[in-house]
Each structure stands twice: as C-alpha cells, then as structure tokens.
N, C-alpha and C positions, 0 to 999 in steps of 0.2 A: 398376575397383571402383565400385560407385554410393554416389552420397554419402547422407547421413539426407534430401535433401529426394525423392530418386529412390526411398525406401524409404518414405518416408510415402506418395508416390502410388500405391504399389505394394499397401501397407493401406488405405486406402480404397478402391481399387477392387476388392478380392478381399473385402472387407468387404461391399461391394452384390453380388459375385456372390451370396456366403453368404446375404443377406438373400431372394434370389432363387432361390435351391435351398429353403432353410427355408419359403418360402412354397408354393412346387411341391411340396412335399412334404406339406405338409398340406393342399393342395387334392386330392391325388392319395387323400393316407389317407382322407379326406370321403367323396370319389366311390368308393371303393372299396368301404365298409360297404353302399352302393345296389346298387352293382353283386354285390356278393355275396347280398343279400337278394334281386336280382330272380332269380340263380341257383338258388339252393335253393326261390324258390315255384315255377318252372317246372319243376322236376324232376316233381313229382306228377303234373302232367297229360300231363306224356311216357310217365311209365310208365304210365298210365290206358290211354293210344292204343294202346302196345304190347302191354296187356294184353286190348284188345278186340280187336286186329289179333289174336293168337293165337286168342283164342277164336274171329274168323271167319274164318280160315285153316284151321281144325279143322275150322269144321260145312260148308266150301265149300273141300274141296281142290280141286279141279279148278278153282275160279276163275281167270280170265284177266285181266292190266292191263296196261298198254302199260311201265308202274312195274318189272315184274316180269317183261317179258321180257329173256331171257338171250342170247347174239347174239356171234359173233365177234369181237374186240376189237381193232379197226383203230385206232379214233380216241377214245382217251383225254384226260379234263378233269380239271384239277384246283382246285380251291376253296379258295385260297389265305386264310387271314386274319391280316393282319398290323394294323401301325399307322400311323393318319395321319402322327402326327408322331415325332419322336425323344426324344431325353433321356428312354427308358425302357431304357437297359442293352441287354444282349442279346436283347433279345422280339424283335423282327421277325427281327433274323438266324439265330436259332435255328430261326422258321420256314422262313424260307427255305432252310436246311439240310439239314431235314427233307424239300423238295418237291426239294430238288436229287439226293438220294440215289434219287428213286426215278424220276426222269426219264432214262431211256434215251437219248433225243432229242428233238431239236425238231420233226421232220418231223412225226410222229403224235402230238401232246400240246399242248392248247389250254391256257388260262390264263384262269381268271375269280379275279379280284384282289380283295381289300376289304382296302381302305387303301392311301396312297400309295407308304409304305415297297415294298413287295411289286412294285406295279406298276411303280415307277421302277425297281426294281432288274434284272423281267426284259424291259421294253422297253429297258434300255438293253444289253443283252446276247443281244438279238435273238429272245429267244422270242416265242411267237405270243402275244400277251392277248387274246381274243374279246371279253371284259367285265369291267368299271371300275366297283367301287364305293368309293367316297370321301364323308369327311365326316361318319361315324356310329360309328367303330372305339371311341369312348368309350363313347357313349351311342347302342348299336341299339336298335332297337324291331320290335316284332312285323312290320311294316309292310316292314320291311327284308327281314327272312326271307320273307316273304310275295314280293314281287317278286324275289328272287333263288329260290325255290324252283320259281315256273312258269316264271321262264328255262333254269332248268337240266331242268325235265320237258317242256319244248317242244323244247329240242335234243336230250332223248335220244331221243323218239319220232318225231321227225322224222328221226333216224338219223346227225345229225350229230357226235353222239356214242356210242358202243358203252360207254362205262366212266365212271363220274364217283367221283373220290376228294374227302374232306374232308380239310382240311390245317389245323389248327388248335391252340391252346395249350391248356390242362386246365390248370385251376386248381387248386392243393394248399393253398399260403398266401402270403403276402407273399415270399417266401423261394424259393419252389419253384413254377417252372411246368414242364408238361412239354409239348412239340411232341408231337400226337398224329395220327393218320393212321387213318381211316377210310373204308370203299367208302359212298358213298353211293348208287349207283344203277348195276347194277340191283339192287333191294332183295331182300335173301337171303330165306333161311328165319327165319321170324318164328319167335320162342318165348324162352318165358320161363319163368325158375324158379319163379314162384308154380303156386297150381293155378289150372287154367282155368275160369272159371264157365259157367254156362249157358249164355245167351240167348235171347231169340227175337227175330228179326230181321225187320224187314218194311220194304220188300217182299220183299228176300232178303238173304240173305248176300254175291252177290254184288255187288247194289247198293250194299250198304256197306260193302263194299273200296272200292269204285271210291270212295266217299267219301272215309275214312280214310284211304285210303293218302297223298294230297298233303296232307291233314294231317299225317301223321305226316313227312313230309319236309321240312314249314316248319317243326314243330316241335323235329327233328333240327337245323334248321339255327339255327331262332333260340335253342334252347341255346348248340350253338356259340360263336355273337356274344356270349352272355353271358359265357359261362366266358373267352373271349376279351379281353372287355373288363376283369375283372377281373384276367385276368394282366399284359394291358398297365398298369394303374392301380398294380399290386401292384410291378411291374417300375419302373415310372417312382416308385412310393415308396421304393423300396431304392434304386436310383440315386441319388434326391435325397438321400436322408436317408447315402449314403456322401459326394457331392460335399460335404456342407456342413460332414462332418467333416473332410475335408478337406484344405477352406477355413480351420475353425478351426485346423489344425495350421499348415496356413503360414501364419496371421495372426501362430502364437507365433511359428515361427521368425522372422518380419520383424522382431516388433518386440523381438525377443532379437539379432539383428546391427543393428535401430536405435540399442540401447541399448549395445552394445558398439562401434558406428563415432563414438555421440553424447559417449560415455565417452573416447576415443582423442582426441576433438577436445577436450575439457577437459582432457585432461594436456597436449593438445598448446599448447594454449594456455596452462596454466601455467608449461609449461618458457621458452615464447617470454619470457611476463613477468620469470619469474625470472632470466630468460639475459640479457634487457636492464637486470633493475636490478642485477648482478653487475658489465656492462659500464661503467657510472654511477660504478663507484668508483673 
C-alpha cells in the first residue's frame, strides 16, 4: 500500500501532466479557428475552377489531357494524409483504416504519405511508400499542394500510375471527423449543379483545360490539407481537453486516499499515545 509521501508524488506529477494537456489544448483550440477560416475561404475558388472546368468541358467535349486519360488499372497510388505527430486521439488511425480497407495488396498499390504517423505505420509493415511528406500536417500551405500535385500528374502521365485515390479526414467540428476517400486521377466527368455560364475563351477551350485542369488538382489537393489539418487540430483538442479531465479526476481520487491513509496515521498515532499513557499507570 503506498504511504501519503508516495501519494503526494503521485499529485504532483499528474498535476504537471494536467497542466500540460490544459495547455495543448488551447494551443490546439487557437490553431484550430485558422485552420478553419483558411478552409472555408478556399472553398470558393474551388468551386470557381469547377465551375469554369464545366463550362470548358461543355464548349470542348472532344478535348484531350494526359489528366483525363482513362487506361487500364495495373498500378494504383494512394494519397495518404495523416499526422506528424500523436496525442490527437484516433485521426491518423482512422485514416489509416480507411486506406487499409481498400488495399487489395501490396504488389500493385504505391503509397505517397503526408505526415509521419502514416508513413511509419506502412514502412514498417512493408508497403511500398514512393513519396514522403513530413513537417506541414498542421500548418500546409498552398506551396505544399502545388509540389505534391505535379508529383502525382508527372507519375500518372508517365504511366507509373494508372489510378490515384485521396485518402483524407473531412472536417464536421471539434467532435466529428470523418476518413473520406476520393479518386483523384484520372479526373472524371466534370459538372456541377449550378447552371453553366457562357464564355468565351481564347485562344481556345482547349487551351484552357490544359490550364485548369492542374489547377484544379492542387486545389483539390490543397483543400484536402486543410480540411485535414483542422481535423487533426480539432482531434488533438478533444483528446487534450478529455486527458486533463482526467487528470482532474485522479487528482481527487489521490488526494481523497491522501486524506483517508493521512487520517488512519492520526488515529494511529493517537492510539500509540493513549496505549503508552494507560501503560504509565
């Protein structure tokens, strides 16, 4: 049984944990209101792309992109995003869950990783990883999307890949993310539920596919990392803010058997007393 001095060390030190979840937690809530604000301004100019991508899919059916072509499906990638680091609850594992259910095998299925979670989990179980992004799973930036989007349009056209899926969180709120799963390449049939406007395009429509389209593939992708980072952020806020309750709960219970082993040693001690001045007479 541990005595009051093994129980005060025991409050102290679950005390600095608490102090240390409590702070992760509101560094996590901070980054979080960013990370959500930079989600929702990007929405607009996604749907912008998408909505000039229909309109020049309309006036240039017959256009041709290397994006767009469709091709027997030998060697499948997938676009994994998880989290640098831990003490965010289930996010990365639930990703990872999501990529395992749809993995067939390792013969034909490459693995392009963002964040370490992900990567360590399928190099050490022997899947293929082609490509390693680390370092930005909080805080991506356009810049990020941008080099991960001509990686993965230089492997599909070069035929090293026939298929490329998105593997990624959706952000709901603090509370709810969900693993969501997307083809990213080859890019389907565009359209959308608004109505399609005009244009006039120059020098052609086709010209401006060939544009468009790897925009609209960074900015599929640097969505992604957003909605990503705020689930991660929103995940490691519920985590934190459960750990530090706790922490409070077993602080009471320590110091409710402090106080009940501290109690036990005062009777005990006053029986000793009274038992020796009984013996005196």
């Amino acid at each position: 049984m541990p005595n009051a001095q093994d129980i005060r060390r025991r409050i102290k030190s679950v005390k600095s944990i608490e102090q240390i979840t409590k702070a992760m937690k509101m560094v996590a809530a901070a980054r979080l209101r960013k990370a959500q604000e930079k989600a929702i301004t990007s929405q607009p100019y996604t749907e912008k792309i998408l909505q000039v991508l229909s309109s020049v899919a309309n006036g240039a059916p017959d256009a041709a992109h290397p994006l767009l072509e469709v091709r027997e499906v030998k060697r499948v990638a997938y676009l994994v995003m998880s989290a640098d680091k831990g003490l965010a609850g289930a996010y990365s594992s639930n990703v990872i869950k999501e990529v395992i259910t749809q993995i067939a095998g390792k013969e034909n299925v490459s693995l392009i990783t963002v964040g370490r979670k992900s990567r360590d989990y399928f190099k050490r179980r022997g899947y293929t990883v082609a490509e390693e992004y680390t370092g930005f799973s909080e805080k991506p930036a356009y810049q990020h999307a941008i080099a991960i989007a001509n990686s993965l349009a230089e492997g599909f056209t070069a035929g090293v890949y026939d298929e490329i899926h998105l593997v990624y969180t959706k952000f709901h709120s603090a509370l709810t993310q969900t693993p969501t799963s997307v083809k990213l390449l080859p890019i389907g049939n565009i359209s959308t539920t608004k109505e399609h406007q005009e244009y006039i395009f120059e020098p052609s429509a086709e010209e401006v596919l060939k544009f468009l389209l790897p925009q609209y593939l960074q900015s599929i992708i640097y969505g992604a990392l957003l909605q990503s980072a705020a689930s991660e952020l929103g995940a490691r806020m519920t985590a934190m803010g459960a750990a530090t309750e706790n922490a409070e709960e077993l602080i009471a219970k320590l110091i409710l058997n402090y106080n009940k082993i501290r109690q036990a040693t005062i009777t005990r001690e006053i029986s000793e007393i009274v038992g020796g001045a009984e013996a005196l007479k």
